[in-house]
C-alpha positions as CSV (number, residue, x, y, z in Angstrom):
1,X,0.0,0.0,0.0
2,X,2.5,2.8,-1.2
3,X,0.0,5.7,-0.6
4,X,-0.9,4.4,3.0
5,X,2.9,4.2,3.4
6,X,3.6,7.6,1.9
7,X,0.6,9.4,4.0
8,X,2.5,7.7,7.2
9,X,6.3,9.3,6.1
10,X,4.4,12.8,5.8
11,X,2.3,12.4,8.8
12,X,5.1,11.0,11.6
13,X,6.6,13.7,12.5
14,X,4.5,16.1,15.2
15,X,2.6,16.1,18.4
16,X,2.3,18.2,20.9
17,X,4.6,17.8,24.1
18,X,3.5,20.8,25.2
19,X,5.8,21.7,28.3
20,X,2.8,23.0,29.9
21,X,-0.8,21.2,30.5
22,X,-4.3,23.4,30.8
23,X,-4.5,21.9,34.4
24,X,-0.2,22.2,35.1
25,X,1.5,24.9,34.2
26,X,5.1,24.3,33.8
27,X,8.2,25.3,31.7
28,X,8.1,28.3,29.2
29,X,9.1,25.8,26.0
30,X,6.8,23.5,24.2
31,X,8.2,20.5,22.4
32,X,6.0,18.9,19.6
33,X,8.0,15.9,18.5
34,X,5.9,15.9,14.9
35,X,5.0,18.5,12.5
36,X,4.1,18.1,9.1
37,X,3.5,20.7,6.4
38,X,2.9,19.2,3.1
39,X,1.4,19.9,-0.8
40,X,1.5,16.8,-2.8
41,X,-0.3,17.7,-6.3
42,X,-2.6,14.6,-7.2
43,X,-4.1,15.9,-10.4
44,X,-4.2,19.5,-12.6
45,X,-6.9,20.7,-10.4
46,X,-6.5,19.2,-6.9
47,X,-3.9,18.4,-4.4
48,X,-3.3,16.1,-0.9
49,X,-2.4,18.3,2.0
50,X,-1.2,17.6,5.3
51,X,-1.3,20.6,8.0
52,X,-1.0,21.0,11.4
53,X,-2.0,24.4,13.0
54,X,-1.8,25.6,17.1
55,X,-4.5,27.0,19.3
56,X,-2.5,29.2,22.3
57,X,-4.1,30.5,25.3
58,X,-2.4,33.3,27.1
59,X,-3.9,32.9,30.9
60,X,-1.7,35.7,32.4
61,X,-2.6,39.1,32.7
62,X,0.1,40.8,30.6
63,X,1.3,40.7,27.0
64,X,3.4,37.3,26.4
65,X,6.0,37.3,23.3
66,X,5.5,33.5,21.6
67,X,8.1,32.2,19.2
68,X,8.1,29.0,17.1
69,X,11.0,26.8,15.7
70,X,10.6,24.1,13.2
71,X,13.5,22.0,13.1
72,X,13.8,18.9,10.1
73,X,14.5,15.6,11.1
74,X,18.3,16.2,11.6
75,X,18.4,19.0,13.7
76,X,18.6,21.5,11.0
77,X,16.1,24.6,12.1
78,X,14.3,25.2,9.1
79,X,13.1,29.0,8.3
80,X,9.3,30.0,7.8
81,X,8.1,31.3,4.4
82,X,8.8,35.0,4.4
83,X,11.3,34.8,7.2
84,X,15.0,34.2,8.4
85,X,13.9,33.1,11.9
86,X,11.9,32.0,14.5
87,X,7.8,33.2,13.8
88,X,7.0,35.9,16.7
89,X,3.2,36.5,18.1
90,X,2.5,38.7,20.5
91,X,-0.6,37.8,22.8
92,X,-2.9,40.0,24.4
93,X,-3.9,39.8,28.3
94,X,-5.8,36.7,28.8
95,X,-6.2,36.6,24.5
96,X,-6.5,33.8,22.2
97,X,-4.7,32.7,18.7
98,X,-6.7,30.1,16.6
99,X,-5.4,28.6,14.1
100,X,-1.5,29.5,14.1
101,X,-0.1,27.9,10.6
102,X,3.8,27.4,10.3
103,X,4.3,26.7,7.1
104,X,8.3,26.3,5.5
105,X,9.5,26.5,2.0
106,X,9.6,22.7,1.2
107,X,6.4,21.6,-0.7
108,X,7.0,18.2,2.0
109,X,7.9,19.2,5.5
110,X,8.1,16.2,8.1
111,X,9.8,17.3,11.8
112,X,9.3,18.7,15.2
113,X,8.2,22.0,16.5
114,X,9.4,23.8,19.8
115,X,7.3,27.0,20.8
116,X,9.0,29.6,23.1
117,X,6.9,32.0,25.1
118,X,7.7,34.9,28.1
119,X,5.2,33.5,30.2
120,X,3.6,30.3,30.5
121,X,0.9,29.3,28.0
122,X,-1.3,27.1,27.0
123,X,-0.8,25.5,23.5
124,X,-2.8,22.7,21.6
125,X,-1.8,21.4,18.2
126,X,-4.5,20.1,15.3
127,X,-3.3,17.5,12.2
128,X,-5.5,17.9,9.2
129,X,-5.5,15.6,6.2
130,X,-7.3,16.8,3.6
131,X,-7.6,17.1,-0.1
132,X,-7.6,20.7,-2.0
133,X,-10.0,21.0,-5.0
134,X,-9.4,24.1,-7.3
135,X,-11.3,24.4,-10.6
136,X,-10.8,27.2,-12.6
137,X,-14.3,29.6,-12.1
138,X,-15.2,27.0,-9.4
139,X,-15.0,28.7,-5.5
140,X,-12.3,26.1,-3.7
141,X,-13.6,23.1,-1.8
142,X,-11.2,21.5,0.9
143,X,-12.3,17.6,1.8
144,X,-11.2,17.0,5.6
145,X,-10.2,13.6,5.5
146,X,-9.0,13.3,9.0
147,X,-8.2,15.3,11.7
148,X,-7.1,14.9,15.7
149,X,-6.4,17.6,18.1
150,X,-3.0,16.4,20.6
151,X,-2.4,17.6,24.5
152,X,1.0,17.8,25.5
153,X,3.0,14.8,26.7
154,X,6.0,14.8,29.6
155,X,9.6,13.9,28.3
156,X,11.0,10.9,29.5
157,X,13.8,8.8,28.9
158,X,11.6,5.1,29.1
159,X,8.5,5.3,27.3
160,X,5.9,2.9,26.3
161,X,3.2,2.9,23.5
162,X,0.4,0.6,22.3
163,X,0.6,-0.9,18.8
164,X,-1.9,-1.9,16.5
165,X,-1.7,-3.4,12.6
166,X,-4.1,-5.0,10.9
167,X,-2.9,-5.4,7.2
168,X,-6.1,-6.9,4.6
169,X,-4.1,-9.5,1.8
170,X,-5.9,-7.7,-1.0
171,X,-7.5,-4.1,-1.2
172,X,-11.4,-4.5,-2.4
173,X,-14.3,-2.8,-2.1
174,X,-15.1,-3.2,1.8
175,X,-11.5,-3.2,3.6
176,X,-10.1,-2.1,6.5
177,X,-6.5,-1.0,7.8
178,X,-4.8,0.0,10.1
179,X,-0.8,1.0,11.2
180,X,0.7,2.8,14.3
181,X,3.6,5.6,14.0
182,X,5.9,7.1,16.1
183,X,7.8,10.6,16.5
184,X,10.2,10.6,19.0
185,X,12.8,13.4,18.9
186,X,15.8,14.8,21.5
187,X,15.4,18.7,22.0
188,X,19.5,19.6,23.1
189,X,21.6,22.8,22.8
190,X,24.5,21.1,22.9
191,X,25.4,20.0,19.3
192,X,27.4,17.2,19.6
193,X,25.3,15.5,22.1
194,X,23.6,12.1,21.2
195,X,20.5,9.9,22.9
196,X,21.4,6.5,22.5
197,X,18.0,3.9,23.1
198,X,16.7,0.3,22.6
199,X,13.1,-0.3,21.2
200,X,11.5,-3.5,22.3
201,X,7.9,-4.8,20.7
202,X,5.8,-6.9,22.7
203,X,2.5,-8.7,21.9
204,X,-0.5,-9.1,23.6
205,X,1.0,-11.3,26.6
206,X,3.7,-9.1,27.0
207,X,6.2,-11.9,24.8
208,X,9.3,-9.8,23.4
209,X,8.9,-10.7,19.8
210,X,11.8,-8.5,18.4
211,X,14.3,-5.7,19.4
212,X,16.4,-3.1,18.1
213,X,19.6,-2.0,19.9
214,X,21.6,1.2,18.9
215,X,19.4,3.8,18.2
216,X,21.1,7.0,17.9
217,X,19.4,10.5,17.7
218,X,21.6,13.7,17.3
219,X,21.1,16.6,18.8
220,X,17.2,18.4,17.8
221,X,16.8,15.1,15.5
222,X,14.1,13.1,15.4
223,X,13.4,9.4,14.8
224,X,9.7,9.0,12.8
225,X,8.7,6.1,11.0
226,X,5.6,3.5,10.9
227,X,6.6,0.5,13.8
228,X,6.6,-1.8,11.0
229,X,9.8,0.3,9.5
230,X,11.1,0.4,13.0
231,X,11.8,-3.8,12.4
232,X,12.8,-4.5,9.3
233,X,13.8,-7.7,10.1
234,X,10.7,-8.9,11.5
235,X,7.7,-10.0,9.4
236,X,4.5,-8.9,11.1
237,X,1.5,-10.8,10.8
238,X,-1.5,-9.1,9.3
239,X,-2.9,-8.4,12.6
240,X,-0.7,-7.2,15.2
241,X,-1.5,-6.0,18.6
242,X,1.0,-5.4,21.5
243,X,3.3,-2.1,23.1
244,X,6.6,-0.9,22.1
245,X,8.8,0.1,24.6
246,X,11.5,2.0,24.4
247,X,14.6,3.3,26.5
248,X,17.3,6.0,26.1
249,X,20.1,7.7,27.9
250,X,18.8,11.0,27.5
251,X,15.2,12.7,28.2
252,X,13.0,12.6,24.7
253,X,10.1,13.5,23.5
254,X,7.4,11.5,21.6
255,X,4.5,10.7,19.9
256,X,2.3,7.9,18.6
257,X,-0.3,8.0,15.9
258,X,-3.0,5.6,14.8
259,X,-4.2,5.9,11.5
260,X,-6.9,4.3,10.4
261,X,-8.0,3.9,6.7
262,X,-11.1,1.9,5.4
263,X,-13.4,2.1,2.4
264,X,-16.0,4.8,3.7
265,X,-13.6,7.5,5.8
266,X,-10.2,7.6,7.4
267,X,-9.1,8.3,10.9
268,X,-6.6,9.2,12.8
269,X,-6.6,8.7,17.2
270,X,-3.5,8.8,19.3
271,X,-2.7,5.3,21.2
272,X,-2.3,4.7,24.9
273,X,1.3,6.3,26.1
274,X,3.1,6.0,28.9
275,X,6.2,7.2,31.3
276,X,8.3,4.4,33.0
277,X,10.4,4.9,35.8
């Protein structure tokens, strides 16, 4: 399934670990270990679009400063359209921005956002899939295919996720599929600093069924592929259902993404995640 596969490469790459929560404020940066920011032409008059936009709350009473980063997937800080830096907003007393769009140069843009603000705020993130329709003398209709709104997540350096596949032998009319992916990305201002890790997969019964040893991220890189890329020495079965665990030396940030794609709509729901100590 090349397109599933393809829609999985673009859409790995963002989701919010917001360093502060609605009910816990905390830090002043905000790591989202996937954004994606894509334009993928599928015909003369149309195109498939990937987007992810922020909603920020400023719950203080005085002006806050926000800035945003995008950084590719190795490390490399990747400028805005129209600008040689860092996007700045500036947020009224107890104000509201819906709808904040960073969008870079590349026409396909997979990596990680970090958001910077004076005071602590409040920030949610939204991935849209969705397919643009533009016929000369015809007013432009977008198609959402799928959407999900993410909360922040903690850092940690053990993490674990659940994992889902289910893989139909032939595509027909009626089918159903479904794949899990994961972000996970190291947020470091010193450059030649690494996070080494293991990932482990488990089924259902908590059997190790595979491993991989050696993971290395670099400093602001990120790691973002399906699980089934993860292993490519392991053959899954068609269904699949279990947790992948995984362990590093350093503090990162993830993210997991269910997508699920059948014959009448497509959706997409973030797994169960959790710290270990």
């Amino acid at each position: 399934m090349p397109q599933l596969r393809l829609v999985w490469f673009l859409f790995l790459v963002f989701s919010s670990c917001s360093l502060l929560r609605a009910q816990n404020p905390a830090r002043l940066e905000t790591i989202f270990p996937f954004h994606v920011s894509t334009r993928v032409p599928v015909s003369a008059f149309g195109s498939d679009r990937w987007d992810t936009r922020f909603d920020i709350i400023n719950p203080n009473s005085v002006e806050v400063v926000v800035s945003f980063q995008a950084f590719d997937r190795s490390g490399q800080l990747t400028s805005p359209i129209g600008a040689m830096g860092p996007t700045l907003l500036t947020i009224p007393p107890n104000g509201v921005i819906q709808g904040m769009s960073f969008q870079v140069r590349d026409v396909v843009f997979v990596g990680w956002m970090k958001v910077t603000s004076t005071q602590p705020v409040v920030v949610q993130q939204e991935i849209s899939h969705f397919s643009l329709i533009d016929v000369p003398g015809v007013p432009i209709e977008t198609r959402v295919k799928s959407q999900t709104r993410k909360w922040p997540s903690a850092g940690a350096a053990r993490q674990v996720i659940s994992v889902s596949l289910v893989t139909p032998p032939v595509i027909t009319e009626h089918f159903n599929s479904e794949t899990t992916g994961i972000s996970i990305v190291f947020p470091s201002s010193i450059m030649s600093s690494v996070a080494k890790g293991n990932l482990v997969l488990r089924n259902v019964r908590g059997e190790k069924v595979t491993e991989r040893q050696g993971v290395v991220i670099p400093a602001n890189g990120q790691l973002v592929a399906l699980v089934t890329e993860l292993f490519p020495g392991f053959q899954f079965p068609a269904g699949f259902f279990g947790s992948l665990e995984f362990t590093f030396d350093h503090e990162v940030f993830a993210v997991a993404i269910h997508l699920t794609v059948s014959d009448i709509q497509e959706k997409l729901e973030e797994p169960n995640i959790g710290i270990l100590q």
